[in-house]
C-alpha positions as CSV (number, residue, x, y, z in Angstrom):
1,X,0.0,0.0,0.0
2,X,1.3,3.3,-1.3
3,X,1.7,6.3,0.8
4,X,-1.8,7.7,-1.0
5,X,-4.1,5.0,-0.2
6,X,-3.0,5.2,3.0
7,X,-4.0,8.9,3.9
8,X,-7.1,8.3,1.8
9,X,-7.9,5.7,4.2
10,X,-7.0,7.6,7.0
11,X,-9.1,10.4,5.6
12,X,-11.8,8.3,5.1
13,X,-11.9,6.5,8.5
14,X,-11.9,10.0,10.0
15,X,-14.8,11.3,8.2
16,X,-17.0,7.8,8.8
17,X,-16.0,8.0,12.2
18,X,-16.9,11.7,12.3
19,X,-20.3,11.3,10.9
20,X,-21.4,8.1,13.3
21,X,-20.0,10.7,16.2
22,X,-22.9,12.9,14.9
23,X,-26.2,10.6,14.4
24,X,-25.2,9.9,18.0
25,X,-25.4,12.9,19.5
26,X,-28.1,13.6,17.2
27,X,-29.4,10.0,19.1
28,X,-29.0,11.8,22.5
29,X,-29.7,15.0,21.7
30,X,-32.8,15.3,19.8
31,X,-36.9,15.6,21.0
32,X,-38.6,12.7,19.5
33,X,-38.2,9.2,18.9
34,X,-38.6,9.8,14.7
35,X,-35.9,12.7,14.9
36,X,-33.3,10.2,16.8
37,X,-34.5,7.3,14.2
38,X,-33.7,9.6,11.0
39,X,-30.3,10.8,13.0
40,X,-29.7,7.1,13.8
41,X,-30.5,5.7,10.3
42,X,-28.8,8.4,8.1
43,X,-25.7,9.1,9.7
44,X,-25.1,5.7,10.3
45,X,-24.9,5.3,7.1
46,X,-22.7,7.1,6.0
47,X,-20.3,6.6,8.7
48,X,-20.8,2.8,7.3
49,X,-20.5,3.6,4.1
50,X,-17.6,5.7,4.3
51,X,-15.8,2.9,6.5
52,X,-16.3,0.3,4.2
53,X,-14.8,2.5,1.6
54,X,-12.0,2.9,3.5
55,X,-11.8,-0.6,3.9
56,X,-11.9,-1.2,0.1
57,X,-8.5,1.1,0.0
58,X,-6.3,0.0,2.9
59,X,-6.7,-3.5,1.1
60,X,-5.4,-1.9,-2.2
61,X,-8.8,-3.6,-4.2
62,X,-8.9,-7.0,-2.3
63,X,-12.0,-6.4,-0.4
64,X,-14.0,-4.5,-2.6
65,X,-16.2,-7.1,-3.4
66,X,-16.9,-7.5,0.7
67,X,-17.2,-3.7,1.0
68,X,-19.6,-3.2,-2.0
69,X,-22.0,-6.2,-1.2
70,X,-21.9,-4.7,2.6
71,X,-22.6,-0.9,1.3
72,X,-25.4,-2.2,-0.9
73,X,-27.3,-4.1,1.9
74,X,-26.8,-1.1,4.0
75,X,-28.2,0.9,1.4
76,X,-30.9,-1.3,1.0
77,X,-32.0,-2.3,4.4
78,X,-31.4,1.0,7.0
79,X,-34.2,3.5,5.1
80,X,-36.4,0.4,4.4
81,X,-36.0,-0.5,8.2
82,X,-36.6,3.0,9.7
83,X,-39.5,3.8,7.4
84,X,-41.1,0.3,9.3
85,X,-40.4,1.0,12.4
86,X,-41.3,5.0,12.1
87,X,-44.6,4.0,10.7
88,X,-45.4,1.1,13.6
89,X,-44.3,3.7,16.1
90,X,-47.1,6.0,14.6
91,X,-49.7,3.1,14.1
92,X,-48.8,2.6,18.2
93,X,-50.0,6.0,19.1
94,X,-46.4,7.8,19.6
95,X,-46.6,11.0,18.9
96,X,-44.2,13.3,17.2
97,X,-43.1,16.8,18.1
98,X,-44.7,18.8,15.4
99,X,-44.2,21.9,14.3
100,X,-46.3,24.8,12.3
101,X,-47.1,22.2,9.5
102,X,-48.5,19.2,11.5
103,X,-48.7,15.8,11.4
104,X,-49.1,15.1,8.3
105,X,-49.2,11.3,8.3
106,X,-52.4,11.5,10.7
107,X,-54.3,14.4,8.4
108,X,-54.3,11.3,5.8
109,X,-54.6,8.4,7.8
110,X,-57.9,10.0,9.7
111,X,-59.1,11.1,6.5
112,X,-60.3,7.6,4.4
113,X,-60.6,9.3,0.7
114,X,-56.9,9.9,0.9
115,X,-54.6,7.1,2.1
116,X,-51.1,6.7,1.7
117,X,-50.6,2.5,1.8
């Protein structure tokens, strides 16, 4: 491993590590359970993401195969997964913090002309 992948990698570790740092204090620090879910589910991630792709360097290509199957289930599974569980948490009766534009989800589910299933 050249002296470039190497402080790419190191770059990149940083910034994953950087951005998982964030969703979670964005985790401990925001209102609701739906804000803390998208903090938890986006910024993880991309801190993910971004640390398999540094993976993929410090092995100078040997685990890019590994890191691209693990970025694509990542990518497939955490918005799918914290759509679910946002919308059984709403079907369960927690309530969000809303702010001047409402609950949106609730306008449509209480009204039965428009429904978004």
């Amino acid at each position: 491993m050249n002296s470039l992948q190497s402080w790419l990698a190191s770059a990149l570790i940083l910034a994953g590590a950087l951005i998982s740092l964030l969703g979670a204090i964005g985790v401990l620090r925001l209102p609701d359970s739906y804000s803390r879910m998208h903090a938890a589910s986006k910024a993880g991630v991309l801190g993910a993401v971004l640390l398999l792709i540094a993976v993929a360097v410090a092995s100078a290509g040997e685990l890019i195969i590994e890191a691209l199957l693990g970025i694509l289930i990542l990518l497939a599974s955490a918005p799918l997964a914290a759509h679910a569980i946002a919308r059984a948490a709403h079907r369960a009766g927690v309530k969000p913090l809303v702010g001047a534009l409402g609950d949106e989800l609730a306008r449509h589910t209480n009204n039965p002309d428009k429904t978004l299933d």
